[in-house]
BALOKE-897274 format. One line per field, with one value per residue (C-alpha): residue in three letters; residue number from 1; x, y, z. Coordinates in nm, 2 decimals, padded with zeros to 4 digits. Each point is the difference from the previous one (the first is absolute). Layout:
# BALOKE-897274
res: Ala,... .
n: NUM,... .
x: X,... .
y: Y,... .
z: Z,... .
END
This chain:
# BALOKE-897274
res: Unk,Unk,Unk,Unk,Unk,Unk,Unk,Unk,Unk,Unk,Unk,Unk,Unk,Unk,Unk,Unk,Unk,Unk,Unk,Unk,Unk,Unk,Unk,Unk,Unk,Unk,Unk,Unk,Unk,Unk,Unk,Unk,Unk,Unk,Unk,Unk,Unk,Unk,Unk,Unk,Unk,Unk,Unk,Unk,Unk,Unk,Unk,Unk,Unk,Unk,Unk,Unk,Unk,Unk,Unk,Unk,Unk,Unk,Unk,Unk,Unk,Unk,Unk,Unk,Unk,Unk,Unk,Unk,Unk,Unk,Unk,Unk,Unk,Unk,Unk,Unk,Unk,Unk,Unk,Unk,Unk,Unk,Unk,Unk,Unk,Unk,Unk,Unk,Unk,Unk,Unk,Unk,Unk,Unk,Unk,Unk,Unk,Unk,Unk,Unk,Unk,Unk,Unk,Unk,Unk,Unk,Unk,Unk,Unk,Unk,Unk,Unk,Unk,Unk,Unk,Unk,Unk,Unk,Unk,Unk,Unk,Unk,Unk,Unk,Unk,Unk,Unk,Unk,Unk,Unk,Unk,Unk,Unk,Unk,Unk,Unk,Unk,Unk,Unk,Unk,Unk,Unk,Unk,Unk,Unk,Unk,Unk,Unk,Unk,Unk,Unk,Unk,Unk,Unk,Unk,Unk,Unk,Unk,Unk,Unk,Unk,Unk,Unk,Unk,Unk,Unk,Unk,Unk,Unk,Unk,Unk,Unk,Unk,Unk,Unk,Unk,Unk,Unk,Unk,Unk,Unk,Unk,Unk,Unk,Unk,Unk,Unk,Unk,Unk,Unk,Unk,Unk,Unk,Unk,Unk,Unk,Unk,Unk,Unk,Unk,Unk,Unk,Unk,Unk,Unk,Unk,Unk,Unk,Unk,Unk,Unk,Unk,Unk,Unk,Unk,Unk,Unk,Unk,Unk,Unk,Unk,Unk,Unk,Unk,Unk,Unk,Unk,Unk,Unk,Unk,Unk,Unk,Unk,Unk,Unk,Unk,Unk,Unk,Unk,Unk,Unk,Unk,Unk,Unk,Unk,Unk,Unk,Unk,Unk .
n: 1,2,3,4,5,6,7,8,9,10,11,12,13,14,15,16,17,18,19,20,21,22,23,24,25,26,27,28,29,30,31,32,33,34,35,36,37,38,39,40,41,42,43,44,45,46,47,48,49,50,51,52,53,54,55,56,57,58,59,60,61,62,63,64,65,66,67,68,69,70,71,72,73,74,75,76,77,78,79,80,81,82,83,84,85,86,87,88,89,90,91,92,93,94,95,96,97,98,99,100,101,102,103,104,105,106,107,108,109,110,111,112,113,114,115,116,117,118,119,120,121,122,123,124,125,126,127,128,129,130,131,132,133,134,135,136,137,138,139,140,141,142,143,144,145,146,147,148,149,150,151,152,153,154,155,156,157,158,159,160,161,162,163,164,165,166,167,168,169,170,171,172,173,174,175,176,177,178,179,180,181,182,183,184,185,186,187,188,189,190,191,192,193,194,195,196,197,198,199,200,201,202,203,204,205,206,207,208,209,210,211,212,213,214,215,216,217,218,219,220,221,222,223,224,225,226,227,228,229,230,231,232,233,234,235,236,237,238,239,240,241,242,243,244,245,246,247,248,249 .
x: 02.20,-00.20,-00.17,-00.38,-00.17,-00.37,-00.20,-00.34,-00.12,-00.28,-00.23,-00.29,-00.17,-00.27,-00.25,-00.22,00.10,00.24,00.24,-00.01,00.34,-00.16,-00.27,-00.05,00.03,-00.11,00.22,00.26,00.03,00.01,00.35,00.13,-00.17,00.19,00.36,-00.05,-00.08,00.38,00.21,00.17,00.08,00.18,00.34,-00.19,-00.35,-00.11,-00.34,00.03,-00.29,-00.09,-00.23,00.16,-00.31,00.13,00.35,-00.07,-00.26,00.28,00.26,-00.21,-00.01,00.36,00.00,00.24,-00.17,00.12,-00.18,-00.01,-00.11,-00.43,00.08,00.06,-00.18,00.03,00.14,00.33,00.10,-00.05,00.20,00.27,00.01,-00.02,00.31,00.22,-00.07,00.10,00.35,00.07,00.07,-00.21,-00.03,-00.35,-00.31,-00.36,-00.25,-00.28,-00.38,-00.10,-00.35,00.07,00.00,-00.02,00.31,00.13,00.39,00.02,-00.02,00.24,00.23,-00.13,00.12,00.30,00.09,-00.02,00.31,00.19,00.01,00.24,-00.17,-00.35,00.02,-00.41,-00.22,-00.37,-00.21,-00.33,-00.25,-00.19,-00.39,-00.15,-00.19,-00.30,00.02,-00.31,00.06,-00.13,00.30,00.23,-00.21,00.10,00.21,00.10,00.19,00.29,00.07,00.39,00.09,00.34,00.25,00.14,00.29,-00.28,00.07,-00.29,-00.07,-00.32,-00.23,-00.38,-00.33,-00.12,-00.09,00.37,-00.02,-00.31,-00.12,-00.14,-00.27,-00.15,-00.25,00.22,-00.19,00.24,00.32,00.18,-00.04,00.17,00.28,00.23,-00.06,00.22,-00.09,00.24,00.12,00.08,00.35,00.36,00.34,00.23,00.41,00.04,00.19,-00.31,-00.26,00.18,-00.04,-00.34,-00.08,00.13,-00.17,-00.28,-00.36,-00.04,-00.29,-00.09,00.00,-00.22,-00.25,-00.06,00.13,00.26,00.36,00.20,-00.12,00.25,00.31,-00.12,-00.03,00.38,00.10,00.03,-00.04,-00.24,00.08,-00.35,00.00,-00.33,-00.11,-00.32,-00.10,-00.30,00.04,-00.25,00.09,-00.23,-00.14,-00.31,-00.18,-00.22,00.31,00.16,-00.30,00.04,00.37,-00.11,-00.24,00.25,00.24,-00.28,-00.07 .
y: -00.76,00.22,00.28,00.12,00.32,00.05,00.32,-00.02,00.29,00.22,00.27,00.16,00.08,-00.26,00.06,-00.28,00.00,00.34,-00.11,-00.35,-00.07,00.16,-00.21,-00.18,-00.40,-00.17,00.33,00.02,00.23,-00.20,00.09,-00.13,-00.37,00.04,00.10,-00.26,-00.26,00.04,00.20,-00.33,-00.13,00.24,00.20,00.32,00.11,00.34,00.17,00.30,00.20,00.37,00.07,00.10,-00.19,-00.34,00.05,00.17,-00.39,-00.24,00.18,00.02,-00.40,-00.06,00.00,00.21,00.22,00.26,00.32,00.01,00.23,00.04,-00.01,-00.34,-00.17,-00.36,-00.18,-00.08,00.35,00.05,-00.35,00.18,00.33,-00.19,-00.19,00.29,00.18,-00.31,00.01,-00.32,-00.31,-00.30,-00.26,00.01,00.21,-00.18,00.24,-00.12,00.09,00.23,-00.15,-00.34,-00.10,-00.36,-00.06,-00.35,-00.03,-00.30,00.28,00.27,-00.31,-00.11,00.29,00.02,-00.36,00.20,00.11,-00.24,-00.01,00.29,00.09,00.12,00.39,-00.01,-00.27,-00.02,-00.22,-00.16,-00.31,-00.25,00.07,-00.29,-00.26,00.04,00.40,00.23,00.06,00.39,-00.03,-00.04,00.25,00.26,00.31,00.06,-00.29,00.02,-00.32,-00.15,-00.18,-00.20,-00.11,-00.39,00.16,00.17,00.34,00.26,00.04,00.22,00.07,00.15,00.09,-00.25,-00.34,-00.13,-00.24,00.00,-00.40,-00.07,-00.27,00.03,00.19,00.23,-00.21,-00.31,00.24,-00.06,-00.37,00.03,00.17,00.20,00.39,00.17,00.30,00.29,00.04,00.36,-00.04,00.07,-00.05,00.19,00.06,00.39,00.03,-00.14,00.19,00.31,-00.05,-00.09,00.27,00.22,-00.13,00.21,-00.17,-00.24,-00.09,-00.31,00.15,00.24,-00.22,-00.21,00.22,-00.25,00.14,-00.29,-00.04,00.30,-00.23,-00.31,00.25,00.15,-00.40,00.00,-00.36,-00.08,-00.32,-00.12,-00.27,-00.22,00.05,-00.24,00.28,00.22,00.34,00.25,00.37,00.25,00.29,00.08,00.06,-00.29,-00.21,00.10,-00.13,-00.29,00.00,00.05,-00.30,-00.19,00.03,-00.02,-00.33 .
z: 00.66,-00.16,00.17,-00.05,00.02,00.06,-00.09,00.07,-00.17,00.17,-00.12,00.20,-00.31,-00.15,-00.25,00.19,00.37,00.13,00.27,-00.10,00.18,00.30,00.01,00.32,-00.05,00.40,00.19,-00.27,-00.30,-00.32,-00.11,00.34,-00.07,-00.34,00.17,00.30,-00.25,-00.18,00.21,00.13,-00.35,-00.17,00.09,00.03,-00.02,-00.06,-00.03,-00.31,00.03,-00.13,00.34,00.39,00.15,-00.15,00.06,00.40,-00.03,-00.10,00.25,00.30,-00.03,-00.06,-00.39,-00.21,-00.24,-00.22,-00.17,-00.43,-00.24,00.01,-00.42,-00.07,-00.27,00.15,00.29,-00.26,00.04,00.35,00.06,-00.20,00.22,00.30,-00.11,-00.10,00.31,00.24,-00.21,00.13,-00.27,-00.04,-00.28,00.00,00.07,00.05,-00.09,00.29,-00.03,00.31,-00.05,00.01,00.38,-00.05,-00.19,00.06,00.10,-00.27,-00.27,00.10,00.02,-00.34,-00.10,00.12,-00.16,-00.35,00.01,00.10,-00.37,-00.13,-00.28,00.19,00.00,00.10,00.11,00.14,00.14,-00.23,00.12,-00.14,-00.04,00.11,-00.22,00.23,00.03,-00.09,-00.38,00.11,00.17,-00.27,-00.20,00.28,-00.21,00.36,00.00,-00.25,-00.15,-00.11,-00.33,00.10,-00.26,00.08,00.22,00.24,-00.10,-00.10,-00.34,00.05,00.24,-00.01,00.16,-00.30,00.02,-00.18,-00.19,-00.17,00.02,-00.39,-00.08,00.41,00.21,00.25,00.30,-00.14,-00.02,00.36,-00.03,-00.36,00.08,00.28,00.06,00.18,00.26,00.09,00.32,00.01,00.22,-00.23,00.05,-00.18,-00.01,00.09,-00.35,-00.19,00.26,-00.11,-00.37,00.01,00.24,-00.34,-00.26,-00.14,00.02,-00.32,-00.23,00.15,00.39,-00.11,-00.16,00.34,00.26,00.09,00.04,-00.02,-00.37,-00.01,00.09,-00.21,-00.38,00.11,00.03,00.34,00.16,00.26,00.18,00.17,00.29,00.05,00.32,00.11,00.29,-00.02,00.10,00.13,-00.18,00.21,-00.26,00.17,00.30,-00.05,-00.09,00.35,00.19,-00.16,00.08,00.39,-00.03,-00.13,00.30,00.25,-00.11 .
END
């Protein structure tokens, strides 16, 4: 059997909402919605965060919760700390979003069914737009968008609208073809997480502020599953009202 590892990677700082994890969701902080939500599905779950108030949060409740460098450029590298310092051996790591407290059980064990092929060393999660979706929607350079190769691995992703749809209007393009969202959650082996994790920011990652363009121009392969599950990341205050709404009804 192989064993998983989840980080869910925490920092207090945020351009466009400070102490997001803290954030109180109906009585609970939002990074303890997140940790309840998948504690129960992997071997371990642990809570890597750069800020005492989150960790003293996640231990006061029962969660485990470990304290990382305030430096890191991206929740990779904190995933990576927070692994070396446990010094305990799993297969593989699942890098969870702390702001996403409406993950679905059905895609951490998505996930998981990744590498039950041998050859996955990272895979991530992507989903259908729908035909019927808001074109403004798919126009969104907040929401990355995934070119898959006929094996479902990621060729390319971008806050573009990939591909471009010749000879119609773009209010015809989502009934002419599938576009794929990102859904920001990884796995990784800890070999490949600690290779990637070394690799100095690349051309491409620059250009769209998306780090796991880094991986794909070293010829690093990205296994993505197709999950049919919407998820609800929280990035705002307005979008955490929404997210309180939401379980209220």
């Amino acid at each position: 059997m192989m064993k998983f590892l989840g980080i869910i990677p925490a920092r207090y700082a945020s351009t466009r909402f400070p102490g997001k994890p803290l954030a109180d969701l109906m009585g609970k902080p939002m990074i303890q919605w997140v940790y309840e939500r998948v504690a129960g599905l992997l071997d371990r779950v642990v809570v890597a965060t750069d800020d005492e108030r989150i960790l003293n949060a996640v231990r006061k409740r029962g969660g485990e919760a470990l304290l990382t460098s305030p430096d890191h450029p991206s929740g990779t590298d904190r995933c990576l700390e927070a692994y070396l310092k446990l010094r305990t051996d799993y297969e593989v790591i699942i890098n969870i979003q702390g702001d996403e407290p409406f993950i679905h059980p059905s895609q951490i064990e998505l996930l998981k069914t990744a590498f039950q092929n041998p050859d996955t060393g990272i895979a991530t999660l992507v989903k259908p737009f729908s035909s019927d979706d808001d074109f403004e929607n798919l126009f969104n350079p907040n929401t990355p968008k995934v070119l898959l190769n006929s094996k479902g691995q990621a060729i390319y992703f971008s806050r573009s609208v990939i591909p471009y749809i010749r000879g119609k209007h773009h209010s015809e393009w989502l009934k002419s073809h599938v576009f794929y969202k990102h859904i920001g959650i990884y796995a990784y082996k800890p070999q490949i997480l600690k290779e990637i994790t070394s690799l100095p920011p690349s051309v491409l990652e620059k250009a769209e502020s998306l780090e796991q363009l880094r991986w794909i121009e070293n010829g690093y392969v990205i296994q993505a599953m197709i999950t049919n599950e919407e998820t609800i990341g929280i990035d705002t205050p307005e979008d955490l009202e929404k997210a309180v709404n939401l379980l209220k009804s």
